[in-house]
C-alpha positions in Angstrom: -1.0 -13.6 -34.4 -3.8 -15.6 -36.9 -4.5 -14.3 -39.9 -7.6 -15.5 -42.0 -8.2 -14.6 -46.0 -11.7 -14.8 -46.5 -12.8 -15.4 -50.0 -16.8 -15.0 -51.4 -17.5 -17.3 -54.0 -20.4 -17.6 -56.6 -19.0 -20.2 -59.1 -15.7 -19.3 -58.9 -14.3 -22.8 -60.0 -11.8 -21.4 -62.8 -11.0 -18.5 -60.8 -10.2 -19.3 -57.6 -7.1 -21.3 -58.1 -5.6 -18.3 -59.7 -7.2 -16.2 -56.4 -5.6 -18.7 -53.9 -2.1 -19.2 -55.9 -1.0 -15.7 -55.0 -1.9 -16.0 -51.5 1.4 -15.6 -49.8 2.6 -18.0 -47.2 4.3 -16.6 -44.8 4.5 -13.0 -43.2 6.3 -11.0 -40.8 4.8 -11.0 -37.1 1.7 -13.7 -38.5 2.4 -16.8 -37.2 -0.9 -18.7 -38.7 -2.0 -18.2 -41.9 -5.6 -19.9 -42.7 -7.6 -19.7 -45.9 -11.3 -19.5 -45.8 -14.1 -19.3 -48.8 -18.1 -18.3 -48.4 -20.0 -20.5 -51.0 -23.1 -17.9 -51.5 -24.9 -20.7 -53.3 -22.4 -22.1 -56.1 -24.1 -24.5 -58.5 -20.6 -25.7 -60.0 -17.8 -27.5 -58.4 -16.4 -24.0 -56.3 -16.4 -26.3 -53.2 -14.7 -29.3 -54.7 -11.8 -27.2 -55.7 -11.4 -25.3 -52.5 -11.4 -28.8 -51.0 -8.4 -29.9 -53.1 -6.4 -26.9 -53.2 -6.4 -26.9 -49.4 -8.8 -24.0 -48.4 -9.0 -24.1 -44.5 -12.3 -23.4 -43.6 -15.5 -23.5 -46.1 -19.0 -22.3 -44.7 -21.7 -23.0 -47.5 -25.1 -20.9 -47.9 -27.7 -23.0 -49.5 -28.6 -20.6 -51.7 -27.2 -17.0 -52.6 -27.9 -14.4 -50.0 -25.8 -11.8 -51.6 -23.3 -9.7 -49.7 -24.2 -8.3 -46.6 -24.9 -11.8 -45.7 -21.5 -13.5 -46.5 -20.0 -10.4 -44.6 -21.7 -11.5 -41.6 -21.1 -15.2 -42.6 -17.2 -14.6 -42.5 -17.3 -12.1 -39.5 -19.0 -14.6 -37.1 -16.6 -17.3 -38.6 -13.5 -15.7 -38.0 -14.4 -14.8 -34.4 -15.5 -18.4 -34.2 -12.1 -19.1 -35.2 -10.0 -16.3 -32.6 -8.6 -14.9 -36.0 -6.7 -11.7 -35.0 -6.7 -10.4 -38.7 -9.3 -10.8 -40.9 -8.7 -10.4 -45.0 -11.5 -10.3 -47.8 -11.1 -9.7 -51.0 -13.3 -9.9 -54.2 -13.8 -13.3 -56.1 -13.2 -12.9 -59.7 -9.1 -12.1 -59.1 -8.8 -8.6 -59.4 -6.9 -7.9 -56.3 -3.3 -9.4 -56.4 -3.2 -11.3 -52.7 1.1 -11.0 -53.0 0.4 -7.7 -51.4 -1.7 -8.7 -48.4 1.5 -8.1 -46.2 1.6 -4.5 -46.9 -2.4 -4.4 -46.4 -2.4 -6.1 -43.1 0.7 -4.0 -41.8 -0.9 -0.9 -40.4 -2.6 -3.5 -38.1 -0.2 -5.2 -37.1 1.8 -1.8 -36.2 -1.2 -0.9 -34.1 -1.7 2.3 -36.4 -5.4 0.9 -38.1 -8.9 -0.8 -37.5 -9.6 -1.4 -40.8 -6.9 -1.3 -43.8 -8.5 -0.4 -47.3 -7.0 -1.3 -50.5 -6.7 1.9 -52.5 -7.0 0.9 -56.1 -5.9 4.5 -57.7 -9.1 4.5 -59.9 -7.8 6.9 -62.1 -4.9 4.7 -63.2 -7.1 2.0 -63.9 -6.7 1.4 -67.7 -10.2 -0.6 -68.1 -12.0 2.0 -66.7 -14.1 4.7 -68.8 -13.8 8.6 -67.8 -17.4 8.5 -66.7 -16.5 5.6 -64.7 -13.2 7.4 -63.5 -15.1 10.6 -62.4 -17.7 8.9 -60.5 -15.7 7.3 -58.7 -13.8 10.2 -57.4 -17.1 11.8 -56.7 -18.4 9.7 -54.6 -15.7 8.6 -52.5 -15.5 12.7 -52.0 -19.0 12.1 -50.8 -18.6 9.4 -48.5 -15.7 10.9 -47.1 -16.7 14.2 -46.3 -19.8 12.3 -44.7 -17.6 10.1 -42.8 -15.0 12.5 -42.2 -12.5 10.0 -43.2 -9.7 9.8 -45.7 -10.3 7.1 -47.7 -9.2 7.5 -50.9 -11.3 4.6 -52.3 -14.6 3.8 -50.4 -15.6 0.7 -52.4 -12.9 -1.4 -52.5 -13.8 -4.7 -51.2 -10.1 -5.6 -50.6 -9.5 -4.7 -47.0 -8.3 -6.0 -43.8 -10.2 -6.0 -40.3 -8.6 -5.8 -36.6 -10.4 -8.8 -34.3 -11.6 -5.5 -32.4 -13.4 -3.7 -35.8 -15.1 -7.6 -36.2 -16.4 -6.9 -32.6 -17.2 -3.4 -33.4 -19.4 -4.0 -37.2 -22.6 -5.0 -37.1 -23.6 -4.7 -41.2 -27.9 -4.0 -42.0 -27.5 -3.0 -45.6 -28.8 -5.3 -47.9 -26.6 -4.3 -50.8 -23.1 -4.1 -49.7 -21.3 -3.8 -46.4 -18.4 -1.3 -48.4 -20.1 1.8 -47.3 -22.0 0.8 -44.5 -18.5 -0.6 -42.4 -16.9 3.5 -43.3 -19.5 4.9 -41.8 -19.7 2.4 -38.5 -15.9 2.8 -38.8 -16.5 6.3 -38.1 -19.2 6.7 -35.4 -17.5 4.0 -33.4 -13.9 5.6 -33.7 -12.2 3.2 -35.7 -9.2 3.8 -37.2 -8.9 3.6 -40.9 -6.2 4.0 -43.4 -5.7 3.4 -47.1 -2.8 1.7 -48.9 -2.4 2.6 -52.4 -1.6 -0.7 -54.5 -2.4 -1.9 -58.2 -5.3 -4.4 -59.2 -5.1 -6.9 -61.9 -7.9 -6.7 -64.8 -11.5 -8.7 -64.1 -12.1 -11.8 -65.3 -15.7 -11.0 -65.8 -18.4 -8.3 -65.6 -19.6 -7.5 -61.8 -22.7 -9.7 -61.0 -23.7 -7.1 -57.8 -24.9 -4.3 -60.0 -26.1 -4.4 -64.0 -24.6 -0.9 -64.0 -22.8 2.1 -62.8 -25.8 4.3 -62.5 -27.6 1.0 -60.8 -24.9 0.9 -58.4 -24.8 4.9 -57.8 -28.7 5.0 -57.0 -28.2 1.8 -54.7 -25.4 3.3 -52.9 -26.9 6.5 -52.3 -30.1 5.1 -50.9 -28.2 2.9 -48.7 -25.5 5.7 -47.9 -28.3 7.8 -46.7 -30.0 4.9 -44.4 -26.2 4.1 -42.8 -25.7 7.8 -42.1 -29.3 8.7 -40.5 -28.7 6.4 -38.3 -25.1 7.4 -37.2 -25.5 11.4 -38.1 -29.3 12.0 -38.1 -28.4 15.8 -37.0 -26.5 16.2 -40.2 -29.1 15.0 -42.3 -32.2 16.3 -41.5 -30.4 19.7 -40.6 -29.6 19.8 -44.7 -33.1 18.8 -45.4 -34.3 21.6 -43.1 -32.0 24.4 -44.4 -33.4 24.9 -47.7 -37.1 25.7 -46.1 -35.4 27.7 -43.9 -34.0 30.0 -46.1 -37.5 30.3 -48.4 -39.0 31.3 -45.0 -36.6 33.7 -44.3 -37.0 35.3 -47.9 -40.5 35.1 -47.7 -41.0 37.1 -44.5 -38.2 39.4 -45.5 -40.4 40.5 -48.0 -43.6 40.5 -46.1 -42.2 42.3 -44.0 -40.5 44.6 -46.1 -44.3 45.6 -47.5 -45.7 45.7 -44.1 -43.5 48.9 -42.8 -42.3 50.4 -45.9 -45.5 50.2 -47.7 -48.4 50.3 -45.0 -51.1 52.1 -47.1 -50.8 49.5 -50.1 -51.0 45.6 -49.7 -48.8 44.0 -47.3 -48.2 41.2 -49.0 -50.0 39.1 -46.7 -49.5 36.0 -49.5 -45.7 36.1 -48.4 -46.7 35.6 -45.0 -48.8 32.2 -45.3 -46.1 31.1 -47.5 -43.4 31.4 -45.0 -45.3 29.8 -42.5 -45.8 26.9 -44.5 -42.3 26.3 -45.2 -41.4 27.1 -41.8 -43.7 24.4 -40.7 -41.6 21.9 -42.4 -38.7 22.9 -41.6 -39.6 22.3 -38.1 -41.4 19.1 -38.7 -37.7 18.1 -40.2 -36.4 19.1 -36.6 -39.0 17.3 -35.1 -37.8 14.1 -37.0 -34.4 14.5 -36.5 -34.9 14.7 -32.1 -37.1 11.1 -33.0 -34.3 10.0 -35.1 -31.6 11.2 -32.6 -33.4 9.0 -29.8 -33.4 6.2 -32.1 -30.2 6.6 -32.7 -28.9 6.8 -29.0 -31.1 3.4 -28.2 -29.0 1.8 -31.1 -26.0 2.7 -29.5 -26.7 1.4 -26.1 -28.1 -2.0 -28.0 -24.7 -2.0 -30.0 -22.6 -1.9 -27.1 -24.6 -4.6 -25.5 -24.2 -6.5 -28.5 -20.3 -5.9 -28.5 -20.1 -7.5 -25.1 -22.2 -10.2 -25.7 -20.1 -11.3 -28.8 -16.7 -10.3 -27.3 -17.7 -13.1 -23.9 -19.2 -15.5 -26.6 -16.4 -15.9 -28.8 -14.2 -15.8 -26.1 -15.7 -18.5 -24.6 -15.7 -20.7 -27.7 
């Protein structure tokens, strides 16, 4: 069985030799470990050093194209290179790599897909309450959208089966963390959690300035992910708040109407709940378009999977 630890990099000359130090060398049931770094762009010497410390396999982007193309980057590479495991971590060493053994196990035992490292936020010393608390909401969120148990939806350290790297096919533009949950859980993917510490970062995060940047981000691109997996879902919660004005509106018209013919009969309530009623079913409307769209995807997704899975086998 290969394994293959995927490093990003964005000038990461001081600390990726404390990153590849830790990375262990041998572990039970792997018989190949290979390194591999994605140089999103460096300006300094990141390649020079993963040249001399041994790194395996370097794939360079000319300049930097941010996440959601490195996770594509390192996905097509480790096919490319029949890697049965797949590791990635963040690049500024706040994951300890000693414990990619206990990350990569559930695969290897056949129990998981994709393995995510739980970093038990609320332990986390160098993390404010407000930081604490959002994160606990919104891996609530993104679970009870997903219907999974992940404990800690954006971790970046996790480990992929060669059959999730078949599966994944990443569109967001800001990170693939959320976007792979989701796709995890429309294309029945196992996923588990493993709960493990993390060492403090070397610097300040260079995806997001910050955590209300990264909450608004996250949300937009949760809701794009999820439309097009769950369109149903969302539009139906859209939809069910006009659907409850209408209903209170033409309670009350007709409440007026047969209790109180002589007077008024409200007829005010009764354009109103029309017009809410009219949206709600233009939301209806857009979820069947959506729904379509979203079946077409599928069908194009599947293709895709066998296209990739006779290509890479092929190489």
């Amino acid at each position: 069985m290969k394994l293959i630890i995927q490093i990003p990099c964005l000038n990461e000359e001081k600390t990726l030799p404390l990153v590849l130090a830790e990375i262990p060398k041998k572990i039970d049931w792997i018989d190949v470990i290979e390194t591999m770094i994605i140089d999103d762009g460096s300006t300094d010497k990141t390649i020079e050093v993963a040249k001399s410390l041994g790194v395996n396999h370097i794939v360079k982007h000319i300049w930097n194209k941010w996440l959601w193309v490195a996770f594509k980057s390192w996905q097509e590479k480790a096919l490319e290179l029949w890697a049965d495991i797949l590791v990635n971590t963040d690049w500024d060493n706040q994951y300890p790599w000693i414990y990619i053994a206990d990350l990569v196990k559930p695969i290897i035992d056949w129990k998981a897909d994709i393995v995510i490292w739980d970093r038990q936020t609320s332990k986390i010393n160098h993390f404010s309450t407000v930081k604490k608390l959002f994160q606990w909401l919104w891996s609530g969120l993104v679970r009870f959208l997903s219907e999974t148990d992940v404990a800690d939806t954006v971790s970046w350290f996790r480990a992929y089966s060669k059959e999730s790297l078949l599966e994944l096919n990443v569109s967001s533009r800001f990170s693939y963390v959320l976007d792979t949950i989701v796709q995890a859980w429309a294309k029945w993917l196992r996923v588990e959690s493993v709960k493990i510490t993390t060492h403090a970062p070397t610097r300040e995060s260079r995806l997001f300035k910050s955590i209300w940047q990264h909450m608004r981000k996250s949300l937009v691109n949760l809701f794009r992910v999820y439309s097009m997996y769950n369109p149903i879902k969302i539009f139906s919660l859209f939809a069910l708040p006009f659907l409850v004005v209408w209903m209170a509106w033409i309670t009350r018209f007709l409440y007026y109407f047969y209790l109180n013919p002589v007077n008024t009969w409200k007829v005010q309530s009764l354009i109103l709940s029309w017009v809410f009623l009219l949206i709600a079913i233009q939301f209806f409307a857009m979820w069947i378009i959506w729904d379509l769209i979203a079946k077409n995807r599928k069908l194009a997704e599947d293709n895709l999977y066998y296209t990739k899975k006779m290509y890479f086998s092929k190489k």
